[in-house]
C-alpha positions as CSV (number, residue, x, y, z in Angstrom):
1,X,0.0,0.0,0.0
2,X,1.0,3.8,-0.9
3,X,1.7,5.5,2.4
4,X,-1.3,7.7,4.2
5,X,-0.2,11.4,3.4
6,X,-2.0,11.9,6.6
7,X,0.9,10.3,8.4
8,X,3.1,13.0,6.9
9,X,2.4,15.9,9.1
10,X,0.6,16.5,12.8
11,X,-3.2,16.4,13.0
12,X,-2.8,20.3,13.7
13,X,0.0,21.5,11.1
14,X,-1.6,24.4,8.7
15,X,-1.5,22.8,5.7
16,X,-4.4,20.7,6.8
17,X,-6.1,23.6,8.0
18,X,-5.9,25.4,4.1
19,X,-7.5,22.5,2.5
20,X,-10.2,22.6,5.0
21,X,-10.4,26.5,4.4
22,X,-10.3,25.9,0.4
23,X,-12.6,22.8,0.4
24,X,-15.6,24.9,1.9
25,X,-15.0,28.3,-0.7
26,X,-17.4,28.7,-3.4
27,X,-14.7,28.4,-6.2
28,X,-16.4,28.5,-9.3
29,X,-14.9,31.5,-10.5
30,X,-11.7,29.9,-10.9
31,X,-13.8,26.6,-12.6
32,X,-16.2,28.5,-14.5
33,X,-13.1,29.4,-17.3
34,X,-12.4,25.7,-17.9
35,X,-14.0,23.7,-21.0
36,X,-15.9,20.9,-19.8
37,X,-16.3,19.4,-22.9
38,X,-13.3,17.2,-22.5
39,X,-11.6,19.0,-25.0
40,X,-7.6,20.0,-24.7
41,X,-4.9,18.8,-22.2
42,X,-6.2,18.6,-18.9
43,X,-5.8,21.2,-15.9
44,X,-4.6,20.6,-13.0
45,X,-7.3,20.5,-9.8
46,X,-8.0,24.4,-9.7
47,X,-8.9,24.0,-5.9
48,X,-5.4,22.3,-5.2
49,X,-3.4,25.2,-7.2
50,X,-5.8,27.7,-5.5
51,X,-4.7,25.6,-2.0
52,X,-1.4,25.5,-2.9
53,X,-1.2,29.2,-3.8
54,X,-3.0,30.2,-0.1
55,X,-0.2,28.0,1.7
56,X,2.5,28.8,-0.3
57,X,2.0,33.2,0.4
58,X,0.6,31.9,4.1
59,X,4.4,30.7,4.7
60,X,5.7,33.7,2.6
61,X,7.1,32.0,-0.7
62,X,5.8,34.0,-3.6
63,X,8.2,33.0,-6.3
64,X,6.4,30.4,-8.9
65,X,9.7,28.7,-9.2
66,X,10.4,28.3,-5.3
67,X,6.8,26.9,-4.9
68,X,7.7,24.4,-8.0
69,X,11.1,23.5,-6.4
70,X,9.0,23.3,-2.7
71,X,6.2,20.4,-4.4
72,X,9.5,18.4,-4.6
73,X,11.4,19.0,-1.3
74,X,8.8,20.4,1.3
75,X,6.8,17.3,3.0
76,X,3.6,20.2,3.2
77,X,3.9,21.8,-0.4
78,X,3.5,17.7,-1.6
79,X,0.7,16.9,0.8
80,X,-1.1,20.2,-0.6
81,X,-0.4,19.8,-4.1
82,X,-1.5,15.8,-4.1
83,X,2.5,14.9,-4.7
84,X,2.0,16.8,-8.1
85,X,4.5,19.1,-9.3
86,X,2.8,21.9,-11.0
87,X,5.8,23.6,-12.8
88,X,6.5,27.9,-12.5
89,X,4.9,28.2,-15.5
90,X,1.8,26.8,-14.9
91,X,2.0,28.5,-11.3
92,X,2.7,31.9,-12.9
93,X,-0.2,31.6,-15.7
94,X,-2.7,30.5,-12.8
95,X,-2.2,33.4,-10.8
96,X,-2.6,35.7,-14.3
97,X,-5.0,33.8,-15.4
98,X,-7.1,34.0,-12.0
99,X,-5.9,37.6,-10.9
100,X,-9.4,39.0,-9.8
101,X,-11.0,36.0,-8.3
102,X,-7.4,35.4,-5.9
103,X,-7.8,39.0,-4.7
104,X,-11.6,37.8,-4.0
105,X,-10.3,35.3,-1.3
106,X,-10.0,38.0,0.9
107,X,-13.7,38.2,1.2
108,X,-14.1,34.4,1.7
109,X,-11.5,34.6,4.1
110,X,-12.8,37.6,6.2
111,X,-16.5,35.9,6.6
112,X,-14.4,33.0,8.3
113,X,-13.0,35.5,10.6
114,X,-16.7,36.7,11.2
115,X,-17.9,33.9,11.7
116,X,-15.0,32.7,14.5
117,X,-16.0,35.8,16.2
118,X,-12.6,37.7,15.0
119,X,-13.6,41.0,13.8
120,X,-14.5,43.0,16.3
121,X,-15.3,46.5,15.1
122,X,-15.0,48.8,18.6
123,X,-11.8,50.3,17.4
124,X,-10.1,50.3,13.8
125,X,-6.9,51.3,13.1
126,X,-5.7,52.3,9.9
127,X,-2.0,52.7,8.4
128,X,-0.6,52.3,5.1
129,X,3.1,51.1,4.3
130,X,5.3,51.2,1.4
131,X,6.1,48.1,-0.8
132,X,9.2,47.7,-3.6
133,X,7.5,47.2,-6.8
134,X,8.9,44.8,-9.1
135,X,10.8,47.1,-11.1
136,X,14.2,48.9,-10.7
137,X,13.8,53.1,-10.1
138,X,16.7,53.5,-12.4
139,X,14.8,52.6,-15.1
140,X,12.8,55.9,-14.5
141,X,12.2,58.0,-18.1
142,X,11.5,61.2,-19.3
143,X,9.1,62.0,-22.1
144,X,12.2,62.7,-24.8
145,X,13.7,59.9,-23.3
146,X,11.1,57.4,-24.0
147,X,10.6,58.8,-27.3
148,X,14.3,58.8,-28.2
149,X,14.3,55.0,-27.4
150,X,11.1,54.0,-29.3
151,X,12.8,55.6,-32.5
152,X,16.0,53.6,-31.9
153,X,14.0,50.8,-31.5
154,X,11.5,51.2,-34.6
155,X,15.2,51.7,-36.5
156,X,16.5,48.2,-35.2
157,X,13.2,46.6,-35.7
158,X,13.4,47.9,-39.7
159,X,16.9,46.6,-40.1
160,X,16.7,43.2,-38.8
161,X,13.5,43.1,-41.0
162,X,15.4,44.1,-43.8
163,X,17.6,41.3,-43.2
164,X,15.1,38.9,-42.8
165,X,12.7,39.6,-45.7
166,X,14.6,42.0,-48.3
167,X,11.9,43.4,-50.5
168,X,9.4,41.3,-49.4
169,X,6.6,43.3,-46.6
170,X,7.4,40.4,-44.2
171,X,3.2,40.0,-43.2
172,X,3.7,36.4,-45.3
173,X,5.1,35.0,-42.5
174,X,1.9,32.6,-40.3
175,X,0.0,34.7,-38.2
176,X,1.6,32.7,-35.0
177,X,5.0,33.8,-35.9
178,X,4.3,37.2,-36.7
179,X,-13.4,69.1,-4.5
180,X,-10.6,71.0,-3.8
181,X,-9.4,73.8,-3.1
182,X,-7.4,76.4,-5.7
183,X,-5.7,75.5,-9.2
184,X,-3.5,72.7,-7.5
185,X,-6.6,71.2,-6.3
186,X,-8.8,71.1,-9.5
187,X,-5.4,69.6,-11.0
188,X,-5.0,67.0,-8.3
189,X,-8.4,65.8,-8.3
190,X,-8.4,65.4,-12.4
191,X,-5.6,63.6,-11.9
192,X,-6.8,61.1,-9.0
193,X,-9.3,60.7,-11.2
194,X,-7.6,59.9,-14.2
195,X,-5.7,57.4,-11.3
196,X,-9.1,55.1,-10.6
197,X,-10.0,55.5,-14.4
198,X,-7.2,53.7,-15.4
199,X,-7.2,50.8,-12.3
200,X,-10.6,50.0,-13.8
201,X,-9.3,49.6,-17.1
202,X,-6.3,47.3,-15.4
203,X,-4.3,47.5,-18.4
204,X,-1.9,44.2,-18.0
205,X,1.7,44.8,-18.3
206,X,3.4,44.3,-21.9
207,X,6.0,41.9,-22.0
208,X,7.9,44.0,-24.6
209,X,10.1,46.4,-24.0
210,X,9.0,48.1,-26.9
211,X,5.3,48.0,-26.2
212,X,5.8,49.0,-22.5
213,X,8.0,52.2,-23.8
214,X,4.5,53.4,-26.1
215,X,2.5,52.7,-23.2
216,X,4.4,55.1,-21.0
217,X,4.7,57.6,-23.5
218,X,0.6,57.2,-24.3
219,X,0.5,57.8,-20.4
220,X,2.6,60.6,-20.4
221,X,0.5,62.1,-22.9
222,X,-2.2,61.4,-21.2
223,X,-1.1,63.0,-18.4
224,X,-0.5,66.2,-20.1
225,X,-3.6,66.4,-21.4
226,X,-5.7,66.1,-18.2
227,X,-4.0,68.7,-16.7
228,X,-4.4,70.6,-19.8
229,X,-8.2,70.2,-19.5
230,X,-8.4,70.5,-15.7
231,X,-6.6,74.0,-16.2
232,X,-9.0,75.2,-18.6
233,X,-12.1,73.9,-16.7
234,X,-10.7,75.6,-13.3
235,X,-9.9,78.9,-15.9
236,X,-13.8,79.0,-16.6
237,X,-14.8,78.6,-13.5
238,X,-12.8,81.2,-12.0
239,X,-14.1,83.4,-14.8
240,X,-17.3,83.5,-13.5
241,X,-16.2,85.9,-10.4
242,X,-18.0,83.8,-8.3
243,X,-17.5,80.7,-6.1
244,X,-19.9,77.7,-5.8
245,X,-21.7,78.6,-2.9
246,X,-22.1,82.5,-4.8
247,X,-19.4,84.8,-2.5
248,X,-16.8,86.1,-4.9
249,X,-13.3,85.6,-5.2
250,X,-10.9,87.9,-3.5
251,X,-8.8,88.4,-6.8
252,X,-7.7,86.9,-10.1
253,X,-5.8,83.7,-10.1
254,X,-1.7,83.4,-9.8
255,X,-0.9,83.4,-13.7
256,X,-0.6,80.1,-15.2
257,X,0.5,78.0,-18.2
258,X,0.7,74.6,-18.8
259,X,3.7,72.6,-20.4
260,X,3.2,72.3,-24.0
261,X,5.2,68.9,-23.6
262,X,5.0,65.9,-21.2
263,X,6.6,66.9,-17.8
264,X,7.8,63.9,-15.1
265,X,8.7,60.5,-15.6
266,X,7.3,57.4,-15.6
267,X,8.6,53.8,-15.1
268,X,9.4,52.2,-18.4
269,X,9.2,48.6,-16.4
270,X,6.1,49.4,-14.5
271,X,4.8,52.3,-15.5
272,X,1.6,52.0,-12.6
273,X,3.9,52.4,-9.7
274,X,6.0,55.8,-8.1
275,X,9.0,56.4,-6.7
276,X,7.5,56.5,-2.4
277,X,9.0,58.3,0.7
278,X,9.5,55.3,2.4
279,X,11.5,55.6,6.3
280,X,14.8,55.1,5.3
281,X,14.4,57.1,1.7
282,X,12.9,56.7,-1.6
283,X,11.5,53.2,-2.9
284,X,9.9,52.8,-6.6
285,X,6.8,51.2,-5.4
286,X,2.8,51.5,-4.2
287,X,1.3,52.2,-1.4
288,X,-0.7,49.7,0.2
289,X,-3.5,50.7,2.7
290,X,-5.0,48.3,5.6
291,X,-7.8,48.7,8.1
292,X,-7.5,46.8,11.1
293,X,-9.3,45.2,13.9
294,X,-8.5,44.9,17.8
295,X,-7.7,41.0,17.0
296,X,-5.2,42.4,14.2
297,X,-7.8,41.2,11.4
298,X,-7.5,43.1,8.2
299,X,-10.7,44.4,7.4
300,X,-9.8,46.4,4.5
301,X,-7.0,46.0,2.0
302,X,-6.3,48.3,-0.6
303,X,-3.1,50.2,-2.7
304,X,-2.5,53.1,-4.3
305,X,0.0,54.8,-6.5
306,X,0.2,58.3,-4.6
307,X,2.7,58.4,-1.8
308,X,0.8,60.8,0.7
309,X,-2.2,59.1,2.7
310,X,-3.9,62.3,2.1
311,X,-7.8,61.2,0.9
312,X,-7.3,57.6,1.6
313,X,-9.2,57.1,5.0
314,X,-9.7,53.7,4.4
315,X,-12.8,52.6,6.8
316,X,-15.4,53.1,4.0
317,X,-14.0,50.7,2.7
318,X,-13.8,48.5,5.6
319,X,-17.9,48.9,6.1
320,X,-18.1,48.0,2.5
321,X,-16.2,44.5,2.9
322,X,-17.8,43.9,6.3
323,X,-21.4,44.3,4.8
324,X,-20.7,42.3,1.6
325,X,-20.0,39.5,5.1
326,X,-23.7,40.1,6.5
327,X,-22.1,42.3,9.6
328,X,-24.1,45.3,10.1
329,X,-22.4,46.5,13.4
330,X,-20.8,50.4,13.3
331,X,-17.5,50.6,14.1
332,X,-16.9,52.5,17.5
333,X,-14.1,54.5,16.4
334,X,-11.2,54.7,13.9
335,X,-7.6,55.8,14.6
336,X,-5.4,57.2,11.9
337,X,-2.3,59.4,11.8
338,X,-2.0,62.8,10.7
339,X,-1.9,62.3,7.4
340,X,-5.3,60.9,6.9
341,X,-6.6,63.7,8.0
342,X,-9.5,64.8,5.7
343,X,-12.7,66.9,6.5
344,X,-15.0,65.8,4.2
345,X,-13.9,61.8,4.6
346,X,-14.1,62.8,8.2
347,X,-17.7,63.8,8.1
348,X,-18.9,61.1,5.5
349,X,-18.0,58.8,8.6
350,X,-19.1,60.6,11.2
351,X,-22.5,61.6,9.7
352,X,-23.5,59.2,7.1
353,X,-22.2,56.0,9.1
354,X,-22.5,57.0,12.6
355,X,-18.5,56.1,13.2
356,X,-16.6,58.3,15.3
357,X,-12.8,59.1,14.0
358,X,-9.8,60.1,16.0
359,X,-7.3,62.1,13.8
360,X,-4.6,64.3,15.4
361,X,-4.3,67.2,13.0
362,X,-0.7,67.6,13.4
363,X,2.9,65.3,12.4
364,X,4.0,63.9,15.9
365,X,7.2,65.4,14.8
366,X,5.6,69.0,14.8
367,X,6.2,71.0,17.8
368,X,3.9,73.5,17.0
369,X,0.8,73.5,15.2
370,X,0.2,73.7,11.7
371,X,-0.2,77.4,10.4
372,X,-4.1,77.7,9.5
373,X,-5.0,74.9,11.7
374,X,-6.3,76.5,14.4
375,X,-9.7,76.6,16.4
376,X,-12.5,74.6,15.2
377,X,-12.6,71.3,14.9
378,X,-8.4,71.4,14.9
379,X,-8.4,72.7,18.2
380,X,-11.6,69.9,19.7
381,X,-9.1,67.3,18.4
382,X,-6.4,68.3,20.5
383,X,-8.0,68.6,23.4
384,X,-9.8,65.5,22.8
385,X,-5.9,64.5,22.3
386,X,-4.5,65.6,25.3
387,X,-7.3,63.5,27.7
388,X,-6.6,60.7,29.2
389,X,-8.9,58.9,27.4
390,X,-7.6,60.3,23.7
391,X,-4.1,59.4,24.9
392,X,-4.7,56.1,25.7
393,X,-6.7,55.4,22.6
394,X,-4.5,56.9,20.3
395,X,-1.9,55.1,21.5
396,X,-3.3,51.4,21.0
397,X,-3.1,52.5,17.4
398,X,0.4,51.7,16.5
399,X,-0.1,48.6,19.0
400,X,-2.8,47.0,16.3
401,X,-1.8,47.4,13.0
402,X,2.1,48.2,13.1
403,X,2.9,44.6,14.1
404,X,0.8,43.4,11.4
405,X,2.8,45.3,8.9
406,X,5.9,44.3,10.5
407,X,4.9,40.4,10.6
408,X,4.1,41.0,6.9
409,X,7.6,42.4,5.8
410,X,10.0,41.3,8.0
411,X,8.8,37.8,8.9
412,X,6.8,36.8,6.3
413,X,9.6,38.4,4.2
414,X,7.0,40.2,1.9
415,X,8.3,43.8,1.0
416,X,8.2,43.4,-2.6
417,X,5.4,42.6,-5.4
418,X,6.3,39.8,-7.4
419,X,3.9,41.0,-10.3
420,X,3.9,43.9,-12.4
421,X,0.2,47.1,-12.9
422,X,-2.1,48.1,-10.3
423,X,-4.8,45.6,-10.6
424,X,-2.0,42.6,-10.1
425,X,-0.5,44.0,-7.3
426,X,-3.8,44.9,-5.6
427,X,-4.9,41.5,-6.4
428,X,-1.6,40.2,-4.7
429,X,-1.5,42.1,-1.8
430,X,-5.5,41.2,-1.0
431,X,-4.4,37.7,-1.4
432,X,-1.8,38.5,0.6
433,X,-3.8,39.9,3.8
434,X,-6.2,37.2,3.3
435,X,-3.7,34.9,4.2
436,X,-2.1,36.8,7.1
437,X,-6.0,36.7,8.4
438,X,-5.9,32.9,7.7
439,X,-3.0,32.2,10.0
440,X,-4.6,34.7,12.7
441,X,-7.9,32.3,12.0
442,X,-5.6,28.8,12.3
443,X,-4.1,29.7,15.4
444,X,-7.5,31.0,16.8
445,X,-8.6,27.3,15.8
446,X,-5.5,25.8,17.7
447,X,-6.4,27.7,21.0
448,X,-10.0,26.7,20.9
449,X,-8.6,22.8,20.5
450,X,-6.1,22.9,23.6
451,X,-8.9,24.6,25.5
């Protein structure tokens, strides 16, 4: 008889606990893209790669070759993957192939937490931290740079097609082989806009060089022309004389013009992510944004491209993926550093939702307050600050979520995305915070056990 995979591991090892996990999810948006006619090679399981991807990011291996090379060393990566050997490619193509439904985990995963009474909602804590992106800084172009490089490309392209074909066009080959405030803020918001309009497009990455460089100058483009129109619309409106709510302006408008060419640079590798003001410099990378609970359950995962955390008060978000989980139950109060702080986010929370949030209005490196900031609702923040009660509240904030950030990058060893665009990396990092929940949700299991 073959021996009992069962007598590989200990009854309470977590691989065993992810094939539970994966064996209840409703996974048919990974099946539904498979033939069932019986035509073609067949697939491997897609609940054992989707098991074998939870386990492998729940241990911190990301690389499609390290999880291929662990299905033959690792006694748990061959008891998850059925001693099969999926090889990187396959891996790689899965996760492609299955980007939006593996970010959707973190949905199945979070109801688990909801049910195992995990997600407490008292007090949320929200943070963001820098990751690498998987693309070099120095690879950073300019408009005229990019468009130098195409050229010398199109010209190598003509000559080794010259080479090839001579006279001939070379197309005989098969087809197989062939709301603010001011001029800065009208700008910003036309740009954040132009941000979320293109993360719903989620343009893949080219695999070309070539093809990546005219996407980044089409973006570049792009970018000048947004602010372009932006400048003209926020030129109109200040002809008017008058403001939306009807007082008029105090004078004409700070002279303006905007470039006639593409200004900045964009990343010729990746061209979604920015160079980030990370603690010990600059980083070419995105920002990714977590709500979370007192029991350290991310409730919320999301990621940007704009370095500040300016706009990005991330509990809406949280009462969105809590209520797509059947939990009704406001949130008591959120906790957030200075740099979320944002009136009107502020009052959609506080009025709309009921939730009460705890901002301080100034850097804790400030030793004075911030020039403008004063009275109002600044000055009721920092009283509410200098309590006892706001002190001690504040201060659980760092004690919730900056160990969960610090698990994720220093001990899971996950401070770099290992694919390339927005929507990938979003989809990774939500796959990745559903599995930090899963491990929060296997030891909660384990404790319940010994008990």
């Amino acid at each position: 008889m073959p021996p009992s995979l069962r007598e590989w591991l200990p009854a309470d090892h977590l691989v065993w606990f992810v094939i539970d996990v994966v064996g209840g999810m409703d996974l048919d948006a990974f099946v539904s893209v498979y033939r069932r006619d019986g035509q073609g090679r067949p697939a491997h399981d897609p609940a054992m790669m989707v098991a074998l991807l939870v386990y492998a990011y729940s241990r911190g291996q990301r690389s499609s070759r390290g999880i291929e090379r662990a299905c033959i060393e690792d006694v748990a990566f061959r008891v998850v993957a059925a001693n099969r050997v999926p090889d990187h490619t396959t891996i790689a193509r899965f996760r492609q192939r299955h980007e939006s439904a593996l970010g959707g985990l973190f949905g199945e995963v979070l109801a688990l937490c909801v049910d195992a009474g995990l997600t407490g909602v008292e007090v949320l804590a929200v943070d963001s931290t820098k990751v690498h992106a998987n693309a070099s800084g120095q690879v950073n172009r300019d408009y005229e740079q990019i468009a130098r490089e195409i050229l010398e490309q199109a010209d190598e392209i003509d000559t080794a097609e010259d080479e090839q074909f001579g006279e001939r066009r070379g197309d005989e080959l098969p087809p197989e082989l062939s709301t603010a405030a001011g001029r800065q803020g009208w700008l910003r918001d036309a740009r954040q806009r132009l941000d979320a309009k293109r993360a719903a497009e989620a343009r893949p990455i080219a695999r070309s060089r070539l093809a990546r460089l005219q996407e980044s100058k089409r973006r570049l483009e792009e970018d000048l022309r947004v602010e372009r129109d932006a400048n003209a619309t926020y030129e109109a409106y200040r002809a008017r004389g008058v403001m939306k709510d009807g007082r008029r302006f105090g004078g004409p408008p700070k002279p303006y013009e905007p470039p006639t060419v593409p200004t900045g640079k964009i990343n010729v590798t990746d061209p979604d992510c920015r160079p980030m003001k990370a603690r010990r410099g600059f980083i070419q990378g995105y920002n990714a944004q977590a709500v979370v609970s007192e029991q350290q359950i991310i409730l919320a995962a999301e990621l940007g491209t704009r370095s500040p955390d300016f706009g990005l008060l991330g509990p809406t978000a949280a009462l969105a993926e809590l209520d797509a989980v059947g939990v009704t139950e406001v949130p008591g109060v959120v906790l957030a550093d200075a740099g979320y702080w944002h009136q009107q986010q502020m009052d959609e929370l506080r009025i709309e939702h009921g939730v009460q949030v705890l901002i301080p209005p100034d850097a804790s490196n400030r030793t004075t307050s911030r020039p403008g900031w004063n009275g109002g609702r600044y000055a009721f923040t920092r009283r509410v600050l200098q309590t006892e009660l706001g002190k001690a509240l504040y201060r659980r904030r760092k004690a919730l979520i900056e160990p969960v950030f610090g698990h994720t990058k220093f001990n899971r060893r996950i401070d770099r995305f290992q694919r390339r665009g927005l929507a990938a990396c979003r989809s990774e990092w939500r796959l990745i915070a559903a599995t930090h929940n899963l491990t929060k949700l296997h030891r909660r299991h384990l404790a319940a056990q010994a008990a």
